[in-house]
C-alpha positions in Angstrom: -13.3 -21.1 8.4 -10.9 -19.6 10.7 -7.9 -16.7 10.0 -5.6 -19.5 9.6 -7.0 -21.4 7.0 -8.0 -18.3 5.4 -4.5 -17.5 5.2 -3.7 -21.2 3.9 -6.9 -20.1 1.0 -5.9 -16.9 -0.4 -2.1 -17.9 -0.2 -2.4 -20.7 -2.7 -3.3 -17.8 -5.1 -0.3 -15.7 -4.2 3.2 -16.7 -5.6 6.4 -16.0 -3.7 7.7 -12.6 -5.3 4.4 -11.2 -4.8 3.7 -10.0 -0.9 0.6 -10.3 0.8 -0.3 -7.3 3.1 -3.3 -8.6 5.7 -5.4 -5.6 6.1 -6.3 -5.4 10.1 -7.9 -2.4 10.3 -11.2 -2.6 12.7 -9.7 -6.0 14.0 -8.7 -6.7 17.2 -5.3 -7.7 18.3 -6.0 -11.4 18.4 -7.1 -11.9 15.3 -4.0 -10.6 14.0 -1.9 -12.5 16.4 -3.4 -15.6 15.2 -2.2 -14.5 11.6 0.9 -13.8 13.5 0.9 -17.4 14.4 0.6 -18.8 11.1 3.8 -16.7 9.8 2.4 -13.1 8.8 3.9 -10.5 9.4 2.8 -7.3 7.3 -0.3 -5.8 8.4 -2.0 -2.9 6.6 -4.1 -0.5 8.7 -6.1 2.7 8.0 -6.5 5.1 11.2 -3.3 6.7 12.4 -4.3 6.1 16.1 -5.7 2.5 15.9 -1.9 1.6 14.2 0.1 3.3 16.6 -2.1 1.2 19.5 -1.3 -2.1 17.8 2.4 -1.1 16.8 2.4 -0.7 21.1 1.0 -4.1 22.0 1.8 -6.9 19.0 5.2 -8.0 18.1 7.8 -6.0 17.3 9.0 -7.8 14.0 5.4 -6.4 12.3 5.8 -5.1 9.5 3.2 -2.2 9.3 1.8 -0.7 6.5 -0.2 2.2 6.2 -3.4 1.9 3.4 -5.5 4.5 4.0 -6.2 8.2 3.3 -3.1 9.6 5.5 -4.1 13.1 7.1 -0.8 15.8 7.1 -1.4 16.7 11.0 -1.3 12.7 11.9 1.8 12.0 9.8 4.8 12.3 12.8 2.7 9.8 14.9 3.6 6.8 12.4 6.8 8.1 11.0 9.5 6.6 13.8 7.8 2.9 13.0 6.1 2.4 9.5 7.5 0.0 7.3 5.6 1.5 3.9 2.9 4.0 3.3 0.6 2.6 0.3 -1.7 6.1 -0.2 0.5 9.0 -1.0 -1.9 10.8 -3.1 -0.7 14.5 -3.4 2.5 16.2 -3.5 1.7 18.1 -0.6 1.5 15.0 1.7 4.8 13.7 -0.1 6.4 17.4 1.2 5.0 16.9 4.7 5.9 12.9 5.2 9.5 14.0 3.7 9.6 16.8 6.5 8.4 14.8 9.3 10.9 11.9 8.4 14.0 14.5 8.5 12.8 15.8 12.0 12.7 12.3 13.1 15.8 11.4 11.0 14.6 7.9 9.4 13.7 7.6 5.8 10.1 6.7 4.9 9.3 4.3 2.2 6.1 5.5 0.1 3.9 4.4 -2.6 2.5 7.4 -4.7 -1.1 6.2 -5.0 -3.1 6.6 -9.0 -6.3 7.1 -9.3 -7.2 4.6 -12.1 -11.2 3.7 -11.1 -14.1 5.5 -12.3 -15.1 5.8 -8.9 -15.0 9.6 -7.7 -14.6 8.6 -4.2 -11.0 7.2 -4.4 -8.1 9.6 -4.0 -4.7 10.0 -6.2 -2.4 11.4 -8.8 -4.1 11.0 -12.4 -1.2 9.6 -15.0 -0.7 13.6 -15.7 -0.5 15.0 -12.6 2.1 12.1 -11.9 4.3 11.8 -14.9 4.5 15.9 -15.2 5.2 16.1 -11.6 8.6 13.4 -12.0 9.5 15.4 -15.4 9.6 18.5 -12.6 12.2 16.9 -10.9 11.5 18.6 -7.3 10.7 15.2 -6.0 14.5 14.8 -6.2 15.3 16.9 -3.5 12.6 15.1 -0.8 15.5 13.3 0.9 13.8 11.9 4.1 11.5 9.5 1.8 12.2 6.9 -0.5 9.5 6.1 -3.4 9.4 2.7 -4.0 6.6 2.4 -6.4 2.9 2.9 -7.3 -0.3 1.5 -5.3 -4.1 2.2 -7.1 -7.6 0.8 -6.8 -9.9 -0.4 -9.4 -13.3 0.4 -9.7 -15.6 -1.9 -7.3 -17.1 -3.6 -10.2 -18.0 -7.2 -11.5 -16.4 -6.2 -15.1 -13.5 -8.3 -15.4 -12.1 -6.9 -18.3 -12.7 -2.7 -16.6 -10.9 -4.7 -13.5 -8.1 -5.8 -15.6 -7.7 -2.6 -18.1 -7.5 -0.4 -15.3 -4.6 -2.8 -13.0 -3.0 -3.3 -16.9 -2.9 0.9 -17.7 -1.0 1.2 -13.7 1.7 -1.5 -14.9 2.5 0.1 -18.0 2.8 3.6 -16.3 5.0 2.1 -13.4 7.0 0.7 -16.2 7.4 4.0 -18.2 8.4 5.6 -14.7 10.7 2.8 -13.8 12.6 3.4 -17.3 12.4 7.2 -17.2 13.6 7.7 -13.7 15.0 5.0 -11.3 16.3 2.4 -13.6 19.4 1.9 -11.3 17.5 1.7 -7.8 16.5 -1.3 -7.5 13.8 0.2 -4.5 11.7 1.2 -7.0 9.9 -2.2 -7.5 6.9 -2.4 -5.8 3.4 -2.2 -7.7 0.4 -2.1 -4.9 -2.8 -3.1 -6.2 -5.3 -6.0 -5.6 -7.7 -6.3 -2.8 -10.2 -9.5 -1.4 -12.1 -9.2 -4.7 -9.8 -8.7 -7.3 -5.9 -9.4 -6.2 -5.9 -12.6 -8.4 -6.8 -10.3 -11.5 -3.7 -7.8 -9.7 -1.5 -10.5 -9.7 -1.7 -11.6 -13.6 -1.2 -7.9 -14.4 1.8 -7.4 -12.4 1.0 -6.5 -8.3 3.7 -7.1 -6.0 1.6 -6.4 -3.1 -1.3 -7.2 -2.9 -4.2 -5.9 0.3 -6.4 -8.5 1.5 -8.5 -8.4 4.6 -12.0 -9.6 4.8 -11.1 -12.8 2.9 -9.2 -13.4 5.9 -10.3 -11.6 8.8 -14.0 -11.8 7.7 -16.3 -8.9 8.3 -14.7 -5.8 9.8 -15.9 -4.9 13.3 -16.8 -1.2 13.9 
């Protein structure tokens, strides 16, 4: 099948207050411009150099997001342009992305990433570290970013119920953060999980965004 009538696939699965971010990393720029071409326009990529490249060359009413592990010494490069940045996984990075954004004077809009799989290998806040880092309160003085939710990743498993305990346990802690802390800003909304494999599962438990890119890009070139 081609990109667009992947797009016209997965979409049938996606209703309209959830978004669809098209993951483009390791894709070149015509496959994304013919996702352009069917009426995309947010486009998740991993590598700080291979975004900025894009962000030169393909439209400029892209919306891009950043997905992947973010490194502190790349941050400045995607700051003036990024739309949302899906992996925040440590304070520290939150402390550096704040201070990059005041030197550039723009806000950045970040999703502080959980790590809810049993999978050692994916990065994030556990629901500790998270909710005893908010209860600190020194997030409150980062004024060059805006938090605007929570993005995690679910173990890489064929257990639907593990799938949909772990995307259930990041809803009710986005909910218990929403009530404890930004109950009047209505930016805090957005609840990033579900990928190829699982974003129907993400949706039924509450993603607002949800990552897909091989279903619709196929296989990513290296």
């Amino acid at each position: 099948m081609s990109i667009q009538q992947n797009i016209q696939f997965v979409r049938q699965y996606i209703p309209a207050h959830v978004r669809l971010v098209c993951v483009s990393k390791f894709h070149p720029n015509e496959s994304i411009l013919e996702a352009y071409e069917t009426g995309e326009r947010v486009f998740g990529e991993s590598k700080v150099q291979e975004m900025c490249g894009k962000f030169k060359t393909l439209p400029q009413d892209i919306a891009w997001h950043f997905i992947g592990h973010l490194q502190t010494n790349k941050i400045k490069y995607i700051v003036p342009f990024v739309s949302l940045i899906h992996g925040v996984d440590s304070y520290k990075l939150l402390e550096e992305i704040n201070k990059q954004a005041l030197k550039a004077g723009k806000t950045v809009n970040c999703l502080l990433q959980i790590h809810i799989a049993r999978e050692e290998t994916k990065f994030g806040f556990s629901a500790d570290e998270i909710l005893e880092t908010f209860s600190e309160g020194k997030w409150k003085e980062l004024t060059g970013i805006r938090i605007c939710g929570l993005m995690g990743m679910a173990t890489y498993t064929d257990n639907r119920e593990q799938i949909q305990s772990e995307f259930r346990g990041l809803k009710a802690l986005f909910d218990q953060i929403k009530a404890s802390y930004f109950t009047s800003e209505a930016s805090f909304c957005e609840l990033s999980m579900g990928m190829s494999d699982d974003y129907r599962i993400a949706i039924e438990e509450g993603s607002t965004l949800v990552r897909v890119g091989s279903m619709i890009f196929g296989n990513r070139v290296y």
